[in-house]
PAZA-382997 format. One record per residue: z, x, y of N, C-alpha, C, CB in turn. Coordinates in steps of 0.2 Angstrom, whole numbers. Glycine has a CB too. Layout:
REM residues N
((Z, X, Y), (Z, X, Y), (Z, X, Y), (Z, X, Y)) ...
//
This chain:
REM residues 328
((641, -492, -2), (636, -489, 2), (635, -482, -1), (637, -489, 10)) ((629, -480, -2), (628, -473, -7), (626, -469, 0), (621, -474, -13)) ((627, -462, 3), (625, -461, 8), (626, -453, 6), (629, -464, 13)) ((621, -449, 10), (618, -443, 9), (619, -437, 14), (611, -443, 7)) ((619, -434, 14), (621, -428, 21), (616, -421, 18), (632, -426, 23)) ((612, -419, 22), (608, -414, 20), (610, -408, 27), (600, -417, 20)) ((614, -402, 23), (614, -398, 28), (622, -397, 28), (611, -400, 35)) ((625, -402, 21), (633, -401, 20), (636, -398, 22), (636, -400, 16)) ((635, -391, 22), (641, -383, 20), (639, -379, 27), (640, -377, 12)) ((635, -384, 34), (637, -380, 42), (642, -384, 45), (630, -379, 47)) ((642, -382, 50), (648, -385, 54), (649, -394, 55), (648, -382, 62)) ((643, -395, 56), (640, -400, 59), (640, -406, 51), (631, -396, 64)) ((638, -402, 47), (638, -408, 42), (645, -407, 37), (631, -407, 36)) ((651, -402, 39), (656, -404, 35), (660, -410, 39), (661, -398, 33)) ((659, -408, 49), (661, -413, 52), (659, -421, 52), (660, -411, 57)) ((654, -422, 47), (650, -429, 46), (654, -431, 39), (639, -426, 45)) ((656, -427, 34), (661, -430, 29), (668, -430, 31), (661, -426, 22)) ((670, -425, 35), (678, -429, 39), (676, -437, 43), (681, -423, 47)) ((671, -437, 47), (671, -442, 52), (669, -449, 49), (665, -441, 59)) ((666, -449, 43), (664, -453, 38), (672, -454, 34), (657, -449, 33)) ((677, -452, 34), (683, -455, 32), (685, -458, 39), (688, -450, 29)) ((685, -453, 41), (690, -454, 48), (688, -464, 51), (685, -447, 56)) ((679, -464, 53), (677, -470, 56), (677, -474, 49), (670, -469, 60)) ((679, -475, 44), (682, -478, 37), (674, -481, 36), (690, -485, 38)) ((670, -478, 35), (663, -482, 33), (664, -480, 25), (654, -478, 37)) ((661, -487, 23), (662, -489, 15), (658, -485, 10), (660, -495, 14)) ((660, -481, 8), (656, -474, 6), (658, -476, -3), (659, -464, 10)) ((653, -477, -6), (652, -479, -14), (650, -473, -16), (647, -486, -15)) ((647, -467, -15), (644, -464, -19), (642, -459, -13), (640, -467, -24)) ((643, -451, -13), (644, -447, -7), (638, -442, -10), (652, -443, -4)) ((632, -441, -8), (628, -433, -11), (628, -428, -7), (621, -432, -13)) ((631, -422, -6), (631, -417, -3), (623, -411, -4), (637, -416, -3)) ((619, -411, 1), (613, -407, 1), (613, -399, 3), (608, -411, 5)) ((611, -395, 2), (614, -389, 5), (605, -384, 4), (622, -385, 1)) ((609, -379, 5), (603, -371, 1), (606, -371, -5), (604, -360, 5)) ((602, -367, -8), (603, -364, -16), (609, -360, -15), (595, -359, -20)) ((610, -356, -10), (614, -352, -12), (623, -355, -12), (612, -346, -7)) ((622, -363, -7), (628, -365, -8), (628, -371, -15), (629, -369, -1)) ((625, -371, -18), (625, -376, -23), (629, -373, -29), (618, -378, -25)) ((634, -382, -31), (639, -380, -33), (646, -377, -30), (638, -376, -36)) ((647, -377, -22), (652, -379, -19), (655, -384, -19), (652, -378, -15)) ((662, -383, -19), (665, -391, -18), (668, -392, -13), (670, -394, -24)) ((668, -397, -10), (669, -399, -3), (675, -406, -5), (661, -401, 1)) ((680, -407, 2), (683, -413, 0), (681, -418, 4), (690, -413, 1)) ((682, -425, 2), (681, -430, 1), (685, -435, -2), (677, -430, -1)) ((687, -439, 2), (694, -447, 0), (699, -445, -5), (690, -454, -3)) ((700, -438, -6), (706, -436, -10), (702, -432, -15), (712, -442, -14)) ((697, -432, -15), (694, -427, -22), (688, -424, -19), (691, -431, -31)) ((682, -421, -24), (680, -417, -19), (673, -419, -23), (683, -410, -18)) ((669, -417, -20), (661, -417, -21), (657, -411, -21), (658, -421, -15)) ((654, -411, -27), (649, -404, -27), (643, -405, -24), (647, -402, -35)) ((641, -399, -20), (636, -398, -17), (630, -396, -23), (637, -393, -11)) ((626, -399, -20), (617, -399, -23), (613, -396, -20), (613, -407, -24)) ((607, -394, -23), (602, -390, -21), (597, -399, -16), (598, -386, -29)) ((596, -397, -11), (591, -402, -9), (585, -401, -11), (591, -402, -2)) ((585, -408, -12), (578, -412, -18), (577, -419, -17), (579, -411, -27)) ((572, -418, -17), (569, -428, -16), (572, -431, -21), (560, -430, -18)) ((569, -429, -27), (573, -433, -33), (579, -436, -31), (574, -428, -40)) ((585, -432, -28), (589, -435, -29), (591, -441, -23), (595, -430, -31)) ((583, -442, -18), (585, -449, -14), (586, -453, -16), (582, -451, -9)) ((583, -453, -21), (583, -462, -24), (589, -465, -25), (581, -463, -32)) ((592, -471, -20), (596, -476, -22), (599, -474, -18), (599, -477, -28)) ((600, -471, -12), (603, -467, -7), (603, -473, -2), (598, -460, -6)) ((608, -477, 4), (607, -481, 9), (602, -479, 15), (612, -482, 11)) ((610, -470, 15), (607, -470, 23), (608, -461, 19), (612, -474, 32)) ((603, -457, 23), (604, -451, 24), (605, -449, 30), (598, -448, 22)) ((612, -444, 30), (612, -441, 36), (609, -432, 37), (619, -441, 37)) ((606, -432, 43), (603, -425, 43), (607, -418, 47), (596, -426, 47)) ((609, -414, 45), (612, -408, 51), (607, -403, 49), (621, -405, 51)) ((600, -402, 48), (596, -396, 45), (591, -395, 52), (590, -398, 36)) ((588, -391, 52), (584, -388, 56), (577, -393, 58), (583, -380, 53)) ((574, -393, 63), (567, -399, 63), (564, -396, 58), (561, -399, 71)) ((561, -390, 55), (556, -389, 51), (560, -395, 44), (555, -380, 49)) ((566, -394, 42), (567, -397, 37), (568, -404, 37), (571, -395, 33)) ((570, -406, 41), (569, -414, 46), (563, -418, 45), (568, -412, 54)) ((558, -413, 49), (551, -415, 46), (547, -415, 38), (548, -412, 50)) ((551, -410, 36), (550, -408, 28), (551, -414, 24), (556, -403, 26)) ((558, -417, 26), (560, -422, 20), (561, -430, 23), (567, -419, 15)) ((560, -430, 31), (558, -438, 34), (553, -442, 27), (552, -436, 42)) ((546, -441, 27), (543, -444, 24), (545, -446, 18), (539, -443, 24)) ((548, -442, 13), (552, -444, 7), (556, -450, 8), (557, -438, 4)) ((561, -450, 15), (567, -453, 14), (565, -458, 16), (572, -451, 17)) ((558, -460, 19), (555, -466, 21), (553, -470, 16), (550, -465, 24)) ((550, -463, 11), (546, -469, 5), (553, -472, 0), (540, -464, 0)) ((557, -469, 1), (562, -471, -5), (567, -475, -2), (566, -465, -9)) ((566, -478, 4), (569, -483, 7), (575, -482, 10), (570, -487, 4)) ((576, -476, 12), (585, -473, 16), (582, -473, 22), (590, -463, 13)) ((588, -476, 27), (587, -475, 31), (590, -466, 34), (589, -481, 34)) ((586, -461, 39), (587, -456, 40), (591, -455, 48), (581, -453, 39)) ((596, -452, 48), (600, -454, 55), (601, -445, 56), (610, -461, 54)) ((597, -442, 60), (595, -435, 61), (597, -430, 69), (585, -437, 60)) ((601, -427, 65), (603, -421, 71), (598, -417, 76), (607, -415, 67)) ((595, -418, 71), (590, -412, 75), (585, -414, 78), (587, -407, 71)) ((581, -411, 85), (577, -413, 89), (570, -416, 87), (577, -407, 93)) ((570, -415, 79), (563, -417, 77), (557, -423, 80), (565, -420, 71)) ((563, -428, 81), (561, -435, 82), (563, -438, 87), (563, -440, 77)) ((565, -435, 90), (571, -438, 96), (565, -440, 103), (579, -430, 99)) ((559, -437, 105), (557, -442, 109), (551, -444, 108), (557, -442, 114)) ((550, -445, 102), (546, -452, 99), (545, -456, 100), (548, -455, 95)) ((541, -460, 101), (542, -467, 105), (546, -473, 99), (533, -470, 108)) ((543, -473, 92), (547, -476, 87), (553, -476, 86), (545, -475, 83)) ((556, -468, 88), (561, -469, 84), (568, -468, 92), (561, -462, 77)) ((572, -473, 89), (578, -473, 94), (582, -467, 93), (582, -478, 92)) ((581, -466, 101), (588, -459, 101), (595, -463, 104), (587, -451, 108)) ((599, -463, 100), (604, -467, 99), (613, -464, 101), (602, -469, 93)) ((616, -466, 106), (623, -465, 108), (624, -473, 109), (625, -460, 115)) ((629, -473, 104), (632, -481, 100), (635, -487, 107), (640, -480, 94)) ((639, -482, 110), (642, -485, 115), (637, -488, 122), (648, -481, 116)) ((632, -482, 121), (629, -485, 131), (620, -488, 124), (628, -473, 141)) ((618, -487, 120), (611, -490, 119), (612, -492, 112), (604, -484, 120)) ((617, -494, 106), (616, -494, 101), (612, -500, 99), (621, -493, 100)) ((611, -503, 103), (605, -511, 101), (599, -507, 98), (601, -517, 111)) ((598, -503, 103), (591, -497, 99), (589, -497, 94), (593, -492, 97)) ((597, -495, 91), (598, -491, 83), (595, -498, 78), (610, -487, 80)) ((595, -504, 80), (592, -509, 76), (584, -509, 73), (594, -514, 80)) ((583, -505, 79), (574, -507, 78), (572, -500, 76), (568, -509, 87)) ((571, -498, 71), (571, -493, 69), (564, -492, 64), (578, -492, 67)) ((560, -486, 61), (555, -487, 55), (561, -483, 51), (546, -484, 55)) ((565, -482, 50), (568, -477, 44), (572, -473, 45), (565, -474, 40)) ((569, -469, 55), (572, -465, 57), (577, -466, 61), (568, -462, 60)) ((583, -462, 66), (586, -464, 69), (587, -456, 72), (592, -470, 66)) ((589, -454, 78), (587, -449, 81), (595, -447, 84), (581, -451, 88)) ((598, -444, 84), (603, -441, 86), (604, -435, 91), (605, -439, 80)) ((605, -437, 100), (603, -435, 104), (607, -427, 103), (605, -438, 109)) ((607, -424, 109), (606, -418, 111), (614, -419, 110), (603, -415, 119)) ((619, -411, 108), (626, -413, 112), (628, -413, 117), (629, -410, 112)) ((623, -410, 121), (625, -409, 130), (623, -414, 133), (624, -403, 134)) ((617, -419, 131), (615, -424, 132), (619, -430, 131), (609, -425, 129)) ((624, -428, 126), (628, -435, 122), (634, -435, 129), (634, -433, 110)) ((635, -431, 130), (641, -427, 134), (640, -431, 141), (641, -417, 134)) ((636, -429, 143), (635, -431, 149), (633, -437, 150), (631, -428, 153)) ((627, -442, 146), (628, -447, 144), (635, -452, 148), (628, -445, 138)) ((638, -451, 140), (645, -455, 140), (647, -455, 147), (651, -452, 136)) ((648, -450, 150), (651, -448, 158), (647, -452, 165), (649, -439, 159)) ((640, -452, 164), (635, -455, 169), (633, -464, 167), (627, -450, 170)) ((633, -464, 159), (632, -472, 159), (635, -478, 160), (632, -472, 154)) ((642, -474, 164), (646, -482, 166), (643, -483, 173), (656, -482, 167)) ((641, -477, 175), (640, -475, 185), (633, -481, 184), (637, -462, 188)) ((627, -478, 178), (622, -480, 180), (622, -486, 178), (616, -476, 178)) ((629, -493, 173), (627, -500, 173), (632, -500, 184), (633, -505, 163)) ((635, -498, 186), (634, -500, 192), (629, -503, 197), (635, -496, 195)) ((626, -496, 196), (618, -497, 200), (614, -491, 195), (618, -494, 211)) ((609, -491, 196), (604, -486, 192), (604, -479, 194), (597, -487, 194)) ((605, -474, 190), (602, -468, 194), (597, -467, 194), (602, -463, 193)) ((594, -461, 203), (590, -462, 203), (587, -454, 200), (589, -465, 209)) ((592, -450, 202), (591, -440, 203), (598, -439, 201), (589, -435, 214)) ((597, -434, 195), (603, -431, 193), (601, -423, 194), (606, -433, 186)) ((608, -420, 196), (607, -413, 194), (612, -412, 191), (605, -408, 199)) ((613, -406, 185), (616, -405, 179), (618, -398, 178), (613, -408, 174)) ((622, -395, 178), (624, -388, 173), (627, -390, 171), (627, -381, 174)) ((625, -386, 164), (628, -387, 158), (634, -381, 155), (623, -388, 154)) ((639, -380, 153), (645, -374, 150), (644, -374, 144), (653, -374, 151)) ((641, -373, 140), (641, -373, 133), (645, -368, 127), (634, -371, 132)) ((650, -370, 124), (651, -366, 119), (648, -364, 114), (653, -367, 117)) ((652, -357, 110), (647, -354, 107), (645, -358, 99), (650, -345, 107)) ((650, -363, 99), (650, -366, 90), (645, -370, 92), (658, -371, 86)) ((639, -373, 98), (634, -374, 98), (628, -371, 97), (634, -375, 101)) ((629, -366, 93), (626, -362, 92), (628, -360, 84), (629, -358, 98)) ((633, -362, 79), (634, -363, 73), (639, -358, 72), (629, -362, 69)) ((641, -358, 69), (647, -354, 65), (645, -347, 65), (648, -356, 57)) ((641, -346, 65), (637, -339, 67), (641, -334, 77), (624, -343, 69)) ((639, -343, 80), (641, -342, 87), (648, -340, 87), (642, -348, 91)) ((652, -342, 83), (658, -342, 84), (663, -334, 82), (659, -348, 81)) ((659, -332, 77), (658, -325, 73), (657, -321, 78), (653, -324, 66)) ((653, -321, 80), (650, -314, 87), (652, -315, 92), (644, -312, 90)) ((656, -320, 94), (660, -321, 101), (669, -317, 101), (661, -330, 103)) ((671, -319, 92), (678, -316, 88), (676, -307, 89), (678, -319, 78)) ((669, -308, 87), (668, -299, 83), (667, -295, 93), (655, -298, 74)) ((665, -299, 96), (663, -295, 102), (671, -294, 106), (657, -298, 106)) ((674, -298, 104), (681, -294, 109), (683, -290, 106), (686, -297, 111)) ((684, -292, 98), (688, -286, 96), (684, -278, 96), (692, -288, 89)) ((679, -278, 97), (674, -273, 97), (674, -269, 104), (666, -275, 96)) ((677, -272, 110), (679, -272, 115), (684, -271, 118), (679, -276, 116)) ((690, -275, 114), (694, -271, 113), (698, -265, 110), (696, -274, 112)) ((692, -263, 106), (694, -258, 102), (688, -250, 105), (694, -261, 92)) ((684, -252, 111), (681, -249, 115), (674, -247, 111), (686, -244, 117)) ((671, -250, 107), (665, -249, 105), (660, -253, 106), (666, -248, 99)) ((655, -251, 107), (649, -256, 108), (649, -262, 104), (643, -254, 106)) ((644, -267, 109), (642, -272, 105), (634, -272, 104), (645, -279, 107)) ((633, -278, 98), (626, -277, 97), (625, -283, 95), (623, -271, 91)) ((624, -289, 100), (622, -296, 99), (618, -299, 95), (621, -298, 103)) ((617, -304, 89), (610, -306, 86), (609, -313, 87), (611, -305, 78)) ((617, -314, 89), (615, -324, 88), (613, -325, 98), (626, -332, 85)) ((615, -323, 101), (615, -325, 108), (611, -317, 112), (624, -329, 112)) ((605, -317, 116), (601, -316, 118), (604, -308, 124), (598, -323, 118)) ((612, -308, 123), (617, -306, 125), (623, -306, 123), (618, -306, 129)) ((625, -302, 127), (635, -300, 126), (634, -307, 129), (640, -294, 130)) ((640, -311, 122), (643, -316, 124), (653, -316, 127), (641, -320, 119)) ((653, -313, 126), (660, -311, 128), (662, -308, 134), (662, -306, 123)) ((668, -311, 138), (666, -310, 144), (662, -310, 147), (668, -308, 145)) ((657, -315, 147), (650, -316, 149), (645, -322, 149), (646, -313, 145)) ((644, -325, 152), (639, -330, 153), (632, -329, 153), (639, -332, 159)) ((627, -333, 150), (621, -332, 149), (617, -339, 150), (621, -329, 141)) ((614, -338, 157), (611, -344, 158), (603, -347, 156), (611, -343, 164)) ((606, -344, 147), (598, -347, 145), (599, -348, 140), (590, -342, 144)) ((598, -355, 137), (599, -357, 130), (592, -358, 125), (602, -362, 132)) ((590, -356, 122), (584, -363, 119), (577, -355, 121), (584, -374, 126)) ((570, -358, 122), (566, -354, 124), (564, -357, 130), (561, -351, 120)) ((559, -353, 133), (556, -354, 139), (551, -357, 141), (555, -349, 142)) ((549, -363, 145), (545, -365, 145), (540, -364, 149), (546, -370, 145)) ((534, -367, 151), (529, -364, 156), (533, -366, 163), (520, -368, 156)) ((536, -371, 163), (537, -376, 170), (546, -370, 173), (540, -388, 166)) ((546, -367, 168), (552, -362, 171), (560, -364, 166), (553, -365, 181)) ((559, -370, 166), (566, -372, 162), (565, -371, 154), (568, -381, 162)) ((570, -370, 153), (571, -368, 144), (571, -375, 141), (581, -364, 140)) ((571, -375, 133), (568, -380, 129), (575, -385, 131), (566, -378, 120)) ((581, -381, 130), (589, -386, 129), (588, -390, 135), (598, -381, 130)) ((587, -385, 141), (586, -390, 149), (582, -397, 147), (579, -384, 155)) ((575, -395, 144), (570, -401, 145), (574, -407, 138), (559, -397, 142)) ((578, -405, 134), (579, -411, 129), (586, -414, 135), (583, -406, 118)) ((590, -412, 139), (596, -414, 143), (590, -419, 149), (602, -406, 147)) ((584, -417, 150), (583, -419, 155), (579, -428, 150), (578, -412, 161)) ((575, -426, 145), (570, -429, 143), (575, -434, 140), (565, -424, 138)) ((579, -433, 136), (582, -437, 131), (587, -443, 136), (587, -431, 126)) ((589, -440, 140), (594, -444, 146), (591, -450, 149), (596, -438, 152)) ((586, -450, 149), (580, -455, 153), (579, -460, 149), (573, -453, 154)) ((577, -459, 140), (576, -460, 135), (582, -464, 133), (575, -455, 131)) ((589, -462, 133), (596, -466, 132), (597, -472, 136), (602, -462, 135)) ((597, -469, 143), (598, -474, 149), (593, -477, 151), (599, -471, 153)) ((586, -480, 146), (579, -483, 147), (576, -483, 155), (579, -491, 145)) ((576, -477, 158), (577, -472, 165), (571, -469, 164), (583, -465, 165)) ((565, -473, 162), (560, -466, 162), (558, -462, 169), (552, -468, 159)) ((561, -467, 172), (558, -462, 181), (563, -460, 184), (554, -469, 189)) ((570, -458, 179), (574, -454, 183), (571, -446, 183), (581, -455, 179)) ((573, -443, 191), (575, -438, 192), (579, -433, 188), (577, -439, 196)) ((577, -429, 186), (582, -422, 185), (581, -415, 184), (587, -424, 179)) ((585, -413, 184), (588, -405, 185), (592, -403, 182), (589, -404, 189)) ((591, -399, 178), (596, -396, 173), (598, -390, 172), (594, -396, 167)) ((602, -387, 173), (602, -378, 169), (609, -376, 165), (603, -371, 177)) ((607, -374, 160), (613, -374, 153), (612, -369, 152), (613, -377, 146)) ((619, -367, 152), (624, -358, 152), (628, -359, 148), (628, -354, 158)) ((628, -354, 141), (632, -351, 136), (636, -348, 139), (630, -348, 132)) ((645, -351, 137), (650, -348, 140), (655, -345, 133), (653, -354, 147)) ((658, -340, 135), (665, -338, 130), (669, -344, 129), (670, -331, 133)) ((666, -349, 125), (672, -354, 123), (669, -356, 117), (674, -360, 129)) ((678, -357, 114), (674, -358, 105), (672, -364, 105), (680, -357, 96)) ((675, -369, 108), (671, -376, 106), (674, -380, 111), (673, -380, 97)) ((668, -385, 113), (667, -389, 117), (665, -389, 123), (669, -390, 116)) ((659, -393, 125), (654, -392, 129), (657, -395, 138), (648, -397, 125)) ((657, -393, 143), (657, -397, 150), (651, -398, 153), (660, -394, 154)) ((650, -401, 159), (643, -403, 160), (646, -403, 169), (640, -414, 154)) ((643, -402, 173), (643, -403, 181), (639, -408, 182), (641, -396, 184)) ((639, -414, 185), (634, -418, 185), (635, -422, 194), (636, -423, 179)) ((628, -420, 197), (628, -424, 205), (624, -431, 201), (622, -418, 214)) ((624, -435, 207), (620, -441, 205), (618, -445, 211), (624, -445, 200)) ((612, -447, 213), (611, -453, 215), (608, -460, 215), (609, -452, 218)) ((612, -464, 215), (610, -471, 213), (606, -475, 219), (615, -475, 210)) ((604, -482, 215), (600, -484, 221), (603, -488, 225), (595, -487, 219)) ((609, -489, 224), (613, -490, 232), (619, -486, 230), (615, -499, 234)) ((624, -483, 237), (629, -478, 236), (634, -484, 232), (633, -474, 243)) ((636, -479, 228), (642, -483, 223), (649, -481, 227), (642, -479, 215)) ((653, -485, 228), (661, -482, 230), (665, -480, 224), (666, -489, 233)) ((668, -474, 226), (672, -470, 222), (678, -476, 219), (674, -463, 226)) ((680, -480, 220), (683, -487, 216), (679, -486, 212), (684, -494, 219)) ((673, -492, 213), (667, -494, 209), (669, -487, 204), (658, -494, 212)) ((666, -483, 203), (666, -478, 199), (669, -476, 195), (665, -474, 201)) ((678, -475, 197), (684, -474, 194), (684, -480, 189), (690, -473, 199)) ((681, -486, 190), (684, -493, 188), (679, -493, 182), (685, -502, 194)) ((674, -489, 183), (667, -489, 179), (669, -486, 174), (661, -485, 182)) ((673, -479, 175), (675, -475, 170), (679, -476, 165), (677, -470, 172)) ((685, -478, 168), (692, -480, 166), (688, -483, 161), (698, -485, 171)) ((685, -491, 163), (683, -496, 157), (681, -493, 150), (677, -500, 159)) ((676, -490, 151), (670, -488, 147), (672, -484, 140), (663, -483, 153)) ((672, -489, 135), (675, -485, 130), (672, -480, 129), (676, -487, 124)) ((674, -475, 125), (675, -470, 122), (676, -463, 128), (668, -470, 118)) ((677, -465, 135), (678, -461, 140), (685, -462, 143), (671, -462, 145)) ((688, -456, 144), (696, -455, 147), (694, -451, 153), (703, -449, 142)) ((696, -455, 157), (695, -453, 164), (702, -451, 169), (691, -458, 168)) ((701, -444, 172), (707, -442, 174), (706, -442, 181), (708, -437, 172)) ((708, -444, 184), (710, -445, 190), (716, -440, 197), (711, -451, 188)) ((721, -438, 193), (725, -435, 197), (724, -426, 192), (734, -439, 197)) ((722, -426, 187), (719, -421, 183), (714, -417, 183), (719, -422, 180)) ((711, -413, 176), (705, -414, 177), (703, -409, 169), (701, -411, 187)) ((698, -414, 167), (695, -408, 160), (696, -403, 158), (691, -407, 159)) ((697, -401, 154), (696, -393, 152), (692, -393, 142), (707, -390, 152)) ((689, -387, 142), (687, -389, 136), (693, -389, 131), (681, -384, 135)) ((698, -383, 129), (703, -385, 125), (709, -390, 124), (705, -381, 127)) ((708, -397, 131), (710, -403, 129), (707, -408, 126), (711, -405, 132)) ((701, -405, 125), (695, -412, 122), (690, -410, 116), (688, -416, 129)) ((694, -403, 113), (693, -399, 106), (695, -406, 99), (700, -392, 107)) ((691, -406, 95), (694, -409, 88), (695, -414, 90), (700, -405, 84)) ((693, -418, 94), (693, -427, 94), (685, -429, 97), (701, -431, 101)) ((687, -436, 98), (679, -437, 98), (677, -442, 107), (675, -443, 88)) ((685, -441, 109), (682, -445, 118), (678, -440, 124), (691, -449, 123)) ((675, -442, 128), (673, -438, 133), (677, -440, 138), (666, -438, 134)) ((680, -433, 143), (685, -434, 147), (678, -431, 153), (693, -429, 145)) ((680, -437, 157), (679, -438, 166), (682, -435, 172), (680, -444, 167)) ((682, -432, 176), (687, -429, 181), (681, -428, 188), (693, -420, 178)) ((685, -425, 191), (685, -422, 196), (676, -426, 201), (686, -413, 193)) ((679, -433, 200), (676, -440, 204), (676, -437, 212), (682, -448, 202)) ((669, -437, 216), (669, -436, 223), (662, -435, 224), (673, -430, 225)) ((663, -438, 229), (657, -440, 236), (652, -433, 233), (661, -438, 247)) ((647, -432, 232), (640, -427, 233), (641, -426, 240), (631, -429, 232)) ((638, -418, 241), (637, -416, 246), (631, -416, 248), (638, -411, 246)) ((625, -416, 244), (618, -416, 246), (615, -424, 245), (614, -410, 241)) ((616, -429, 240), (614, -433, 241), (617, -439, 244), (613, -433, 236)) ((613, -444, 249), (617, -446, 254), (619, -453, 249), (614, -447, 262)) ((625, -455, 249), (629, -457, 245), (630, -457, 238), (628, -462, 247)) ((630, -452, 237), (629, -448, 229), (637, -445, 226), (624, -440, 230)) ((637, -445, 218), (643, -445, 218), (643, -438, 215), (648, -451, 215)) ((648, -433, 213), (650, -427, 209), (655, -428, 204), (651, -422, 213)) ((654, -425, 197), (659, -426, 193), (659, -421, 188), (659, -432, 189)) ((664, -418, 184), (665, -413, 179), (666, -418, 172), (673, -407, 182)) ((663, -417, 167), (665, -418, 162), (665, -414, 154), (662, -424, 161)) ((669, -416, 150), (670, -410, 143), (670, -415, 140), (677, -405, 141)) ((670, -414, 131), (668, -417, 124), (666, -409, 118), (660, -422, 126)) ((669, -412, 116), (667, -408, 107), (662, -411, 105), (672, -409, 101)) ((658, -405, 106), (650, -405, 104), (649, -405, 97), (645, -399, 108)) ((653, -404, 92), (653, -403, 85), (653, -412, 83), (660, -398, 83)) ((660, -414, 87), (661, -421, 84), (657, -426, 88), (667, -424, 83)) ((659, -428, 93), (656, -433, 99), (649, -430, 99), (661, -434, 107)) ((648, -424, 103), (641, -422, 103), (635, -422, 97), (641, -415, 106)) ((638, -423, 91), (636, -421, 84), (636, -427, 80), (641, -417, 80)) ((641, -424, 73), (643, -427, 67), (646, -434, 71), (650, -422, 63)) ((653, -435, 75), (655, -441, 76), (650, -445, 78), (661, -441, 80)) ((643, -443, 83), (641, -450, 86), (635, -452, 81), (637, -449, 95)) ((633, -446, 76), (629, -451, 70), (632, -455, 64), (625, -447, 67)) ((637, -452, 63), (642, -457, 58), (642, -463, 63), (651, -454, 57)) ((644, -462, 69), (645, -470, 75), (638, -475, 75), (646, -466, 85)) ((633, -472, 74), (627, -472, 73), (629, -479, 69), (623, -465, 69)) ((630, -477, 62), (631, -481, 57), (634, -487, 56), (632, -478, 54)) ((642, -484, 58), (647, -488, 63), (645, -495, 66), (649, -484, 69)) ((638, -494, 68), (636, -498, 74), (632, -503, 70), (632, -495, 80)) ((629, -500, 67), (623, -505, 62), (628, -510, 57), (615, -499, 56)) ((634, -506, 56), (637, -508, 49), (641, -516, 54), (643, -500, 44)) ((641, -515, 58), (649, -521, 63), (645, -524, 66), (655, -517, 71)) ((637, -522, 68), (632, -527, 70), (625, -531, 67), (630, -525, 74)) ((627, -530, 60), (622, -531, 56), (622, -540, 57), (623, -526, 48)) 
//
């Protein structure tokens, strides 16, 4: 399988050539796509290493599958190329994701989806993937009906950039000098910032409406309820998600626990409870802190975390593949 990754040398696409060993997909021939300015880096791969290319059409030809970690403008830029030259495109970024054609796709709770595809394949939100995994065992119980959601977002959602001004602002802090923020809209350091994304007319920011939009979309839920609010917090990596829920009949917190436990790719803690630094650099979404809602009548509440790089990212579009390749 010849396979491509455009956007190599950010966080998001070196995590897509680890997880491509890792999930052992049969990789015959690897092209790494970048900017001009990274072209001619070498990157590793299955013991040796692979030079980065300037991204160009020319070189889709013969290509299976292209993976995307670039921004929607370039998404939409080089879609139609990768259509005409017959790769299928399996795409990070919000470009396509609610499309009516193209499947937004998390392997474990919708991957039948990812079958019906025109060329595209849509690669949800991370904090959508996150919470997801966590409410998809609740909603095969019974359905949801209304979710509400906060979101804890680390700053590596945010790129490698995030992660640089969250380092440079304590020690700037520590060393009693100002800070002068570029990637986050504030001081992120010792600080919370309850806005991610931009602002819409309806009041919520864009990240809100993709957690609210995309989640309905996963869970073939178009008449679900919800409510969102996502806050950047001082943590280098990995996402938690607050989640109330009601379904259309009350689920027993058995039901639920027995829901979670099952449901691969999810570790459910029970006498415990999540933390982002335990569910750093792997790719399961941990469950906890299971209990009755306060406001909805027979409604449940739960905390969950995930690495938004791999599971929220890179791992669930490689899985993407995983899934077409074991169900073909």
């Amino acid at each position: 399988m010849k396979i491509g990754i455009m956007g190599a040398t950010g966080a998001v696409g070196r995590q897509m050539i680890t997880c491509l060993e890792e999930q052992q997909i049969p990789v015959e021939e690897l092209r790494l796509f970048a900017s001009a300015r990274s072209a001619g880096m070498k990157l590793p791969f299955a013991g040796g290493e692979v030079t980065v290319e300037v991204l160009d059409e020319a070189r889709f030809a013969g290509l299976d599958v292209m993976f995307g970690a670039v921004s929607n403008a370039l998404a939409k830029q080089y879609a139609p190329a990768l259509q005409a030259a017959g790769v299928l495109f399996i795409d990070n970024s919000s470009a396509f994701r609610l499309e009516k054609e193209v499947p937004l796709v998390v392997p474990e709770i919708n991957g039948e989806d990812a079958k019906h595809n025109n060329g595209i394949i849509a690669n949800p939100n991370c904090s959508t993937i996150i919470a997801m995994m966590a409410v998809a065992p609740i909603h095969r119980v019974s359905p949801i009906k209304r979710r509400v959601a906060a979101t804890y977002q680390a700053v590596s959602g945010a790129g490698n950039g995030g992660i640089t001004e969250l380092a440079q602002e304590v020690e700037q802090l520590r060393q009693g000098q100002p800070v002068s923020p570029s990637v986050f809209p504030a001081q992120i350091a010792y600080n919370c910032i309850p806005f991610i994304g931009s602002l819409k007319e309806n009041g919520y920011t864009t990240e809100e409406m993709k957690m609210e939009n995309e989640g309905r979309k996963i869970l073939h839920a178009p008449e679900l309820k919800v409510s969102c609010t996502c806050v950047r917090v001082p943590v280098y990596r990995s996402h938690s998600v607050s989640v109330s829920l009601e379904c259309e009949r009350p689920v027993g917190l058995d039901e639920a626990e027995a829901a979670l436990s099952s449901y691969p790719g999810v570790v459910y803690m029970k006498e415990d409870y999540p933390m982002p630094l335990m569910t750093s650099d792997q790719d399961l979404v941990y469950a906890g802190r299971l209990r009755r809602d306060g406001v909805f009548d027979g409604g449940l509440a739960l905390w969950c975390c995930g690495d938004q790089i791999r599971k929220g990212a890179a791992a669930n579009a490689v899985g993407i593949l995983q899934y077409l390749i074991q169900n073909a």
